[in-house]
KEKE-641310 format. One record per residue (C-alpha): x, y, z; residue in three letters. Coordinates in steps of 0.5 Angstrom, whole numbers, plus 500, padded with zeros to 3 digits. Each point is the difference from the previous one (the first is absolute). Example, Ala and Ser with C-alpha at 12.3 -4.5 7.8 and 13.67 -1.06 7.14 Angstrom:
! residues 2
> 525 / 491 / 516 / ALA .
> 502 / 507 / 498 / SER .
This chain:
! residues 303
> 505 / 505 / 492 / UNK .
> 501 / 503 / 494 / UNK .
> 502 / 496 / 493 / UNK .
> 506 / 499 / 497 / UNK .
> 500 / 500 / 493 / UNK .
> 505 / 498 / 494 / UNK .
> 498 / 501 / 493 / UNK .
> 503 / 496 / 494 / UNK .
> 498 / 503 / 494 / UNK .
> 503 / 502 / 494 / UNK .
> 496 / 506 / 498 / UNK .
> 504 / 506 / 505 / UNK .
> 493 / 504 / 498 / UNK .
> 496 / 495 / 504 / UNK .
> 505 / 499 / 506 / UNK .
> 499 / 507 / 500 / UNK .
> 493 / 500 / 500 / UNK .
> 499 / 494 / 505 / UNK .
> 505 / 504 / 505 / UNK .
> 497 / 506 / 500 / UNK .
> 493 / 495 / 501 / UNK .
> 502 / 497 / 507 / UNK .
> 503 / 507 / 502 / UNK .
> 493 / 504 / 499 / UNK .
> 495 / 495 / 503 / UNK .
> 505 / 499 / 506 / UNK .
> 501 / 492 / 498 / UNK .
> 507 / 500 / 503 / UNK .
> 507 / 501 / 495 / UNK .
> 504 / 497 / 495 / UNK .
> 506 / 497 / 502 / UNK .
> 504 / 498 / 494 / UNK .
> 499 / 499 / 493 / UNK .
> 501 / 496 / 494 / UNK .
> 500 / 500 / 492 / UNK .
> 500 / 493 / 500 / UNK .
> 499 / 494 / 503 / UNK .
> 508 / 498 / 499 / UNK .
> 502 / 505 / 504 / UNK .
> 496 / 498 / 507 / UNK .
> 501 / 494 / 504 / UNK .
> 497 / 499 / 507 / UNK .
> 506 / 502 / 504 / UNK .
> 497 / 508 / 498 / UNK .
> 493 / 498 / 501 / UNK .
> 501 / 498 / 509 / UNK .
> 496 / 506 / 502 / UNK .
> 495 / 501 / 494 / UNK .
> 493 / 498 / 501 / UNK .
> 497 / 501 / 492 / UNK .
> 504 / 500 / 494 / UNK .
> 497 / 503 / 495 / UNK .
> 502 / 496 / 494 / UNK .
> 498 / 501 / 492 / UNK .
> 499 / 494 / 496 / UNK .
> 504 / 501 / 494 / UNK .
> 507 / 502 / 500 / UNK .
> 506 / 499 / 497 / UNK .
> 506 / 495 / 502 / UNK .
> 495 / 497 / 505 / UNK .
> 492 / 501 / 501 / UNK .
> 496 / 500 / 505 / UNK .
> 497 / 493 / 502 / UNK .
> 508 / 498 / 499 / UNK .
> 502 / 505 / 504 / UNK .
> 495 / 499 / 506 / UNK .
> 501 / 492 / 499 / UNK .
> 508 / 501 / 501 / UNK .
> 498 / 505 / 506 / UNK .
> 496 / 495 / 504 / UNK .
> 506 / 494 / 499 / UNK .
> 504 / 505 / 503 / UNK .
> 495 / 501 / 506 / UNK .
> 496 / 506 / 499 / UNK .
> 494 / 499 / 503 / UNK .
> 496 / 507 / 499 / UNK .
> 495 / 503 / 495 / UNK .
> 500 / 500 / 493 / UNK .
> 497 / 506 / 496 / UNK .
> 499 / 498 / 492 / UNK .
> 500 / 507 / 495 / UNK .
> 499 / 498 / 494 / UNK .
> 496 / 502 / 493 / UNK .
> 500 / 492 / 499 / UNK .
> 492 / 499 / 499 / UNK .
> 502 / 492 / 498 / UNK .
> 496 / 496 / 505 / UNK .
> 504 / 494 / 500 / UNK .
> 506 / 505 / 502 / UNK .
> 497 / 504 / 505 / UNK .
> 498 / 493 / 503 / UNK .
> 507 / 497 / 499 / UNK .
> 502 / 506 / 504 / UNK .
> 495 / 498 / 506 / UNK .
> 503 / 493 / 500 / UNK .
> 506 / 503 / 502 / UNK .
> 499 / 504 / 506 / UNK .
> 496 / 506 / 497 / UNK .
> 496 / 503 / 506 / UNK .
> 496 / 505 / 496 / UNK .
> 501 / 504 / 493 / UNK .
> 501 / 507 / 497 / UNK .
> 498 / 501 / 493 / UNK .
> 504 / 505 / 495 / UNK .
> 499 / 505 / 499 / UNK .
> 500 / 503 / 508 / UNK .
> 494 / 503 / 503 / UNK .
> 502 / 502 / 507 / UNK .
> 493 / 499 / 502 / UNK .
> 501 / 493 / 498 / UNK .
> 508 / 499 / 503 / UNK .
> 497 / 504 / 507 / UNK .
> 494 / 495 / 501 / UNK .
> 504 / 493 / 498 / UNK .
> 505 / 502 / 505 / UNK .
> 497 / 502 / 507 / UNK .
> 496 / 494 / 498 / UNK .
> 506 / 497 / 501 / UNK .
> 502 / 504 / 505 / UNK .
> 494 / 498 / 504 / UNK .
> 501 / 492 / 498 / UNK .
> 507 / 501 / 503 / UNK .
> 498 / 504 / 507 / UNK .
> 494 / 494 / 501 / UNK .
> 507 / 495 / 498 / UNK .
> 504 / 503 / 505 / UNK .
> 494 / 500 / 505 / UNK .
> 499 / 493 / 499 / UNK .
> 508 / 499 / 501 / UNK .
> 500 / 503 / 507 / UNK .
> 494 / 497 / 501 / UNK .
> 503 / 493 / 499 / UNK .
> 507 / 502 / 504 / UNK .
> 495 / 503 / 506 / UNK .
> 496 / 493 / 500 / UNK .
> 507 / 496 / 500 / UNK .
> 502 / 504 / 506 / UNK .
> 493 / 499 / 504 / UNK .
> 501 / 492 / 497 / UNK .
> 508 / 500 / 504 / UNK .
> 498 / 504 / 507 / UNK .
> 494 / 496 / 500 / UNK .
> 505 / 494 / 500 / UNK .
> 505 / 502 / 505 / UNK .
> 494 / 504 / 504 / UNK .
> 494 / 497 / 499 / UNK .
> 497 / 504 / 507 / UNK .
> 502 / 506 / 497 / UNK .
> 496 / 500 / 494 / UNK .
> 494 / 497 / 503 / UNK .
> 500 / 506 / 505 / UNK .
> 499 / 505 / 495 / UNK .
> 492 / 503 / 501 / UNK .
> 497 / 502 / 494 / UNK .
> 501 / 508 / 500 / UNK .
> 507 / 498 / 500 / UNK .
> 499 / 496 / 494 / UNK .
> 497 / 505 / 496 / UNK .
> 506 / 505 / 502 / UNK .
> 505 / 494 / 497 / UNK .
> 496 / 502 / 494 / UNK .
> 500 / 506 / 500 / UNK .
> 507 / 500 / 501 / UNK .
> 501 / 496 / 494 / UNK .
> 496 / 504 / 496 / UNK .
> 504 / 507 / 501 / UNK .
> 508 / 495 / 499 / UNK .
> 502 / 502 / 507 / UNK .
> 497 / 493 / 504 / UNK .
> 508 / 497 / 500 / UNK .
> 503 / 507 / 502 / UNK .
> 502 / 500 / 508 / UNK .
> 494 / 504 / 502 / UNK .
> 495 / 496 / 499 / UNK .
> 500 / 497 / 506 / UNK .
> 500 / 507 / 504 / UNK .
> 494 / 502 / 496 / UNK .
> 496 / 493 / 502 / UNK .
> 501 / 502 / 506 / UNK .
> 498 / 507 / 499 / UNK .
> 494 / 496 / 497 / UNK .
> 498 / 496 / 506 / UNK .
> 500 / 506 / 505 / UNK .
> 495 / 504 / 496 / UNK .
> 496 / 493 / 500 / UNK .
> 501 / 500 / 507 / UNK .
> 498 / 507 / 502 / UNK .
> 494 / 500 / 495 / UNK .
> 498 / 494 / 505 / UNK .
> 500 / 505 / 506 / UNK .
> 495 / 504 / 496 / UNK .
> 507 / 505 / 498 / UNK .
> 498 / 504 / 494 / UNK .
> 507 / 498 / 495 / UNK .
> 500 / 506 / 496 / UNK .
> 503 / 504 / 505 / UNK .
> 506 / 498 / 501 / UNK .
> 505 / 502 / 505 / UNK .
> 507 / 503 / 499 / UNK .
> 504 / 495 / 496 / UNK .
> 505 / 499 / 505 / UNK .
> 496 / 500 / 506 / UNK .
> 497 / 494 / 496 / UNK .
> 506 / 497 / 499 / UNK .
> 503 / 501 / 506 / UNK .
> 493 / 496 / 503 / UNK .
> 502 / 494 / 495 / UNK .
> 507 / 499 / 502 / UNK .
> 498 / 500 / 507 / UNK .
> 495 / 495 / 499 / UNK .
> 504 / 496 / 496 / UNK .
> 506 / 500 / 503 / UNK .
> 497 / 500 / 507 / UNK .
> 502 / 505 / 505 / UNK .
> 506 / 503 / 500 / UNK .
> 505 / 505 / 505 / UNK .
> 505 / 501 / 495 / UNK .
> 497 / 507 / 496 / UNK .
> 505 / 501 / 494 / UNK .
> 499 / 492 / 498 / UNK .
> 493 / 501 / 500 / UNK .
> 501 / 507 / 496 / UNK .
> 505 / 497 / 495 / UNK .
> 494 / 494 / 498 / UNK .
> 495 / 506 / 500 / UNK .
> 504 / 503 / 495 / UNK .
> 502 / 494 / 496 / UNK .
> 492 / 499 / 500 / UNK .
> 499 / 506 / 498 / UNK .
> 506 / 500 / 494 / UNK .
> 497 / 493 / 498 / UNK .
> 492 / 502 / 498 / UNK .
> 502 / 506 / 497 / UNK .
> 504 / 496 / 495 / UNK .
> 495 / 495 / 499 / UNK .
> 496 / 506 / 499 / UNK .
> 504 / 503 / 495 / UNK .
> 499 / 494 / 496 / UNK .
> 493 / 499 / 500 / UNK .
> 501 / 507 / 497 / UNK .
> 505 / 499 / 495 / UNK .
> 497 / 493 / 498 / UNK .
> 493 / 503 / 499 / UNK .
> 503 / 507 / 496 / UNK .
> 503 / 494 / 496 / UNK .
> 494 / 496 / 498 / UNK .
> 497 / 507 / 498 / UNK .
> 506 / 502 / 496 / UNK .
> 500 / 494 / 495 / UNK .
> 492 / 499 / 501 / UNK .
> 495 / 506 / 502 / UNK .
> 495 / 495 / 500 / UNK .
> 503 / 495 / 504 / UNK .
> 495 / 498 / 505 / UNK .
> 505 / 499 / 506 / UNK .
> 502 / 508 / 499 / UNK .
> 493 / 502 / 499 / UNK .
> 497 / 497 / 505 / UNK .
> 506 / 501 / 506 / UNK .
> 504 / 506 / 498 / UNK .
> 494 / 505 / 501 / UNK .
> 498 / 496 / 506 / UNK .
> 507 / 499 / 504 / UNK .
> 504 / 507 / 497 / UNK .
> 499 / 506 / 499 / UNK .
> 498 / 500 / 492 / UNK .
> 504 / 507 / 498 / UNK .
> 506 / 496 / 503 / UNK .
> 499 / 494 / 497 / UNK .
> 501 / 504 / 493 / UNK .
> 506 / 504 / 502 / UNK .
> 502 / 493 / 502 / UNK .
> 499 / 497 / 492 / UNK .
> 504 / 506 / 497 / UNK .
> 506 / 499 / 505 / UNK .
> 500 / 492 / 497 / UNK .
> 499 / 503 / 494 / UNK .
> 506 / 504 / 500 / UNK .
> 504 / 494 / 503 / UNK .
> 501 / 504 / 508 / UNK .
> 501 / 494 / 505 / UNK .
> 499 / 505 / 505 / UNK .
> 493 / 503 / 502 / UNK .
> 497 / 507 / 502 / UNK .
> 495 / 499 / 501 / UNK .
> 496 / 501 / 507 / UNK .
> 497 / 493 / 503 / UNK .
> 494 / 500 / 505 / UNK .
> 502 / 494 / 503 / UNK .
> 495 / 500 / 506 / UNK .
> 494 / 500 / 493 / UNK .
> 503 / 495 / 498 / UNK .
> 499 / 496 / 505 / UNK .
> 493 / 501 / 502 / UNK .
> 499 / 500 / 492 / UNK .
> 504 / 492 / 501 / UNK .
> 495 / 499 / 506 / UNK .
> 494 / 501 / 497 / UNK .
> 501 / 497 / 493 / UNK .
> 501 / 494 / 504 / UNK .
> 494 / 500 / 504 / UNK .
> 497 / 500 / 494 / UNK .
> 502 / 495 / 495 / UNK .
C-alpha cells in the first residue's frame, strides 16, 4: 500500500521540496507536517509509516524528538535530513532509531532512491508479518484439527502460498478456490484440458452438488451457486486490488511483476494503481475471473 508519510522540518522550502517528491515518484502522501519536534507527539504519528525528520531544529532537535516519539509509542521509520556532516552526530542519530539518512541540500533523485528502499524494507516487513500470523493460525487449526492439516496435498499447499503471496489467504474464498483448485487437479487426471473452463456457473453448480450431496430443493442450491459465485469474485477483486497495490508503492516489486502480467489483464491492472491513486475505493475496472483461475491453477502446478 502506499506510505504515509510526516515531515518535521523547519525549512518550508524543503517540506515543500520533499512533498512534491513523494507526489511525483508515486511513494504514497504526506499526511501532516511540522516546524518543530515540540509540536508532534505519537498520538498525530497513528497512521504514519515514516517520518521525515531534520536533525536541527529549534525548541527541540531531531534525536530529541525521535527519542520522545518512541517513549510515547511510535513505532515507524525515521528519515534523518540534515546538512550535518559531524560523523559522531549522524552516528548518535542512528543509535537512536534512524533507519536511513538524507543529506541537505535535497537531491530528488537521492530522497526517491532512500524511500522506495524503505518502502521496499517495509513491504518485505509486512510480508513477513503476514507470514508469522498465516503460520500462527496453521499452528492453532493443527491443534484442534490436526487430520485437517495433515490432509492437505501438496497442490493445495502451494495454492496456501500462493494465497498468501496475493493478501487474500484470510478472505472467506479461499476455501472456494481450493476447491476450485482440486477439481481442476482431478479433471487433469482424467486427461481434461484445464484451459477450457466450462461456464463459471455450471462449474459452480457442479461443486455445490458435489459438496453438499444430491439435493431435491433447486433454489437452495441456486442460493449457495450465487453465494460461491459472489464469494470468488470477491477474492478475485482482492488479489487485483493487492497486486495494483504492490505495484503502486513499487514497480519493481517482484510479487507484482511476476503475477499481475500472469493472473490479470495488465492495461487493467494500471487503470487499478491510477484509481488507488486517486483514493477510489470503488473500481471499474473489468475482471476476467475465468483467467484468473486458470492463471492461479498453472502457477501452482509449477511452483
Amino acid at each position: 500500500m502506499p506510505l504515509r508519510f510526516f515531515l518535521i522540518e523547519d525549512d518550508a522550502v524543503v517540506r515543500k521540496m520533499l512533498e512534491k517528491i513523494i507526489a511525483e515518484n508515486r511513494l504514497g502522501e504526506v499526511v501532516g507536517q511540522a516546524e518543530d519536534g515540540l509540536d508532534v507527539s505519537a498520538n498525530q504519528l497513528y497512521s504514519v509509516d515514516v517520518v521525515l525528520i531534520d536533525l536541527l531544529m529549534p525548541g527541540r532537535d531531531g534525536i530529541q524528538t525521535m527519542k520522545k516519539l518512541k517513549e510515547e509509542g511510535f513505532t515507524g521509520q525515521f528519515v534523518m535530513i540534515s546538512q550535518v556532516e559531524n560523523k559522531e552526530m549522524v552516528g548518535q542519530a542512528y543509535l537512536h532509531g534512524v533507519d536511513t539518512y538524507i543529506q541537505k541540500p535535497i537531491n530528488r533523485h537521492e530522497v526517491a532512491a532512500v524511500l522506495k528502499r524503505v518502502a521496499e524494507h517495509l513491504s518485505i516487513a509486512h510480508s513477513l508479518d503476514s507470514i508469522r500470523q498465516l503460520l500462527q493460525t496453521l499452528d492453532q487449526e493443527a491443534e484442534t484439527s490436526p487430520s485437517h492439516q495433515t490432509g492437505q496435498t501438496p497442490l493445495e499447499q502451494k495454492a496456501q502460498h500462493l494465497l498468501l503471496l496475493l493478501g487474500i489467504a484470510g478472505e472467506t474464498g479461499a476455501s472456494d478456490l481450493l476447491l476450485i483448485m482440486r477439481w481442476m487437479a482431478e479433471r487433469e487426471k482424467q486427461g481434461r484440458t484445464v484451459h477450457e473452463l466450462p461456464p463459471l456457473k455450471e462449474l459452480y453448480t457442479e461443486l455445490v452438488e458435489k459438496t453438499h450431496g444430491p439435493r431435491h430443493d433447486k433454489p437452495a442450491v441456486q442460493k449457495e451457486v450465487r453465494a460461491m459465485e459472489q464469494r470468488i469474485r470477491r477474492i478475485v477483486l482482492q488479489a487485483f486490488t493487492h497486486l495494483s497495490s504492490l505495484g503502486l508503492t513499487d514497480y519493481t516489486n517482484p510479487t507484482f511483476e511476476h503475477f499481475a502480467p500472469r493472473l490479470f489483464d495488465f492495461a487493467e491492472i494500471r487503470k487499478r494503481m491510477n484509481e488507488l491513486e486517486a483514493g477510489e475505493k470503488t473500481t471499474k475496472c473489468r475482471i476476467n475471473v475465468r483467467k484468473f483461475l486458470t492463471a492461479f491453477y498453472m502457477e501452482i502446478k509449477k511452483t
